[in-house]
N, C-alpha and C positions, 0 to 999 in steps of 0.2 A: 869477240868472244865466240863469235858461229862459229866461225871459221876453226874455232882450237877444235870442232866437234869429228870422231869419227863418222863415218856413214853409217855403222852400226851399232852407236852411241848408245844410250840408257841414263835416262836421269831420273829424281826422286828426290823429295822432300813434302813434311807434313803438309802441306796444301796441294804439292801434286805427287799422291804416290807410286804411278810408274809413269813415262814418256818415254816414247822413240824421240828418233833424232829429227821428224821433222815438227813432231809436239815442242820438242826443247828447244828447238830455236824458233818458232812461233812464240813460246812464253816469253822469251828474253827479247823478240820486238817488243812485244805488246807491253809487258811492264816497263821497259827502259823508256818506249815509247807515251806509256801515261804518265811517268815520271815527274814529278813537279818537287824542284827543289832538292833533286838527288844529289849526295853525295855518294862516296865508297872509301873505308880503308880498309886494309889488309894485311895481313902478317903471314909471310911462309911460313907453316909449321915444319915440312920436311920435306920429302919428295912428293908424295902424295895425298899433302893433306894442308889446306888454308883455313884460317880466322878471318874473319870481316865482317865488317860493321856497315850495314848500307842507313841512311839517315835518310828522309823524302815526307812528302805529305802524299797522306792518304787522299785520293783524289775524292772518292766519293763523301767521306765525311770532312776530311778538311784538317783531319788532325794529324799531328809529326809522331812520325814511327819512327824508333830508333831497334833496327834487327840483327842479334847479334848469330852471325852463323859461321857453321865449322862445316869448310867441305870437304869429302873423302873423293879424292880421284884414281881410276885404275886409267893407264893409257894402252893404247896401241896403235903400232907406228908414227909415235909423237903427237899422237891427236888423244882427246880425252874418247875414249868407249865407255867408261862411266863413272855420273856422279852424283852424288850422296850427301843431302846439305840436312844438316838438322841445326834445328833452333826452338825455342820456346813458342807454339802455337798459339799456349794459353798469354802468354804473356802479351804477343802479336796482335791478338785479338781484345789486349784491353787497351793499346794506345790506338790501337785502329777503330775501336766502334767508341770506347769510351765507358761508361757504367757498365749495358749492355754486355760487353765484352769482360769486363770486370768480373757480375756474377756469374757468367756464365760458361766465360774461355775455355773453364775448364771441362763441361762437360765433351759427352759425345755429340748431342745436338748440335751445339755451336759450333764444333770442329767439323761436322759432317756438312752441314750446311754451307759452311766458309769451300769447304772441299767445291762441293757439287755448285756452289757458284762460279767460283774460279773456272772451273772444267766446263761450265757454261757460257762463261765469257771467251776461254781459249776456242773453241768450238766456234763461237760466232767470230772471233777476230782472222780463224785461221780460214774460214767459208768464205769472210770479203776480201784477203788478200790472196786467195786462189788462182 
């Protein structure tokens, strides 16, 4: 998947909403990499846009995420320059935490906080493979 990236890429979705190209392919080790029990399927929608379904357990709590997302791609010179994945946060956040997640997915706390972790952990995972 790096590799499909241009050098002056741009990604985005509700847990991470902007990354350069080399935030984007740090997140995609780091997740792929804590991955437990991943699967993926997919469906071309057109030229520039996929369906897919990633299944996996949540490492920290231990529970199975089922994440449905649609990505929007722009390319240039056959490499992706940018993309655009949206999926249900609120939803993500109640097979991922559980109750927790349940009442609270939907505010902005809980979405802001899930934010500023993620970007916390991208930050530390991309300092030790430096």
């Amino acid at each position: 998947m790096i590799a499909c990236y241009h050098a002056d890429s741009a990604f985005s979705d509700p847990v991470f909403p902007m990354l350069n190209h080399d935030e984007t392919c740090a997140m995609w080790r780091m997740l792929l990499g804590r991955a437990q029990d991943f699967s993926l399927t997919y469906e071309v929608k057109g030229e520039d846009r996929v369906e897919w379904i990633a299944r996996y357990t949540f490492t920290k709590t231990g529970r199975a995420v089922v994440n449905r997302v649609t990505s929007q791609f722009g390319f240039q010179d056959g490499l992706i320059l940018a993309q655009r994945d949206g999926f249900d946060l609120a939803l993500w956040l109640k097979q991922a935490l559980g109750w927790k997640g349940a009442l609270f997915g939907r505010t902005r706390l809980l979405q802001a906080t899930a934010r500023k972790q993620a970007r916390q952990s991208l930050d530390a995972f991309m300092a030790k493979h430096a």
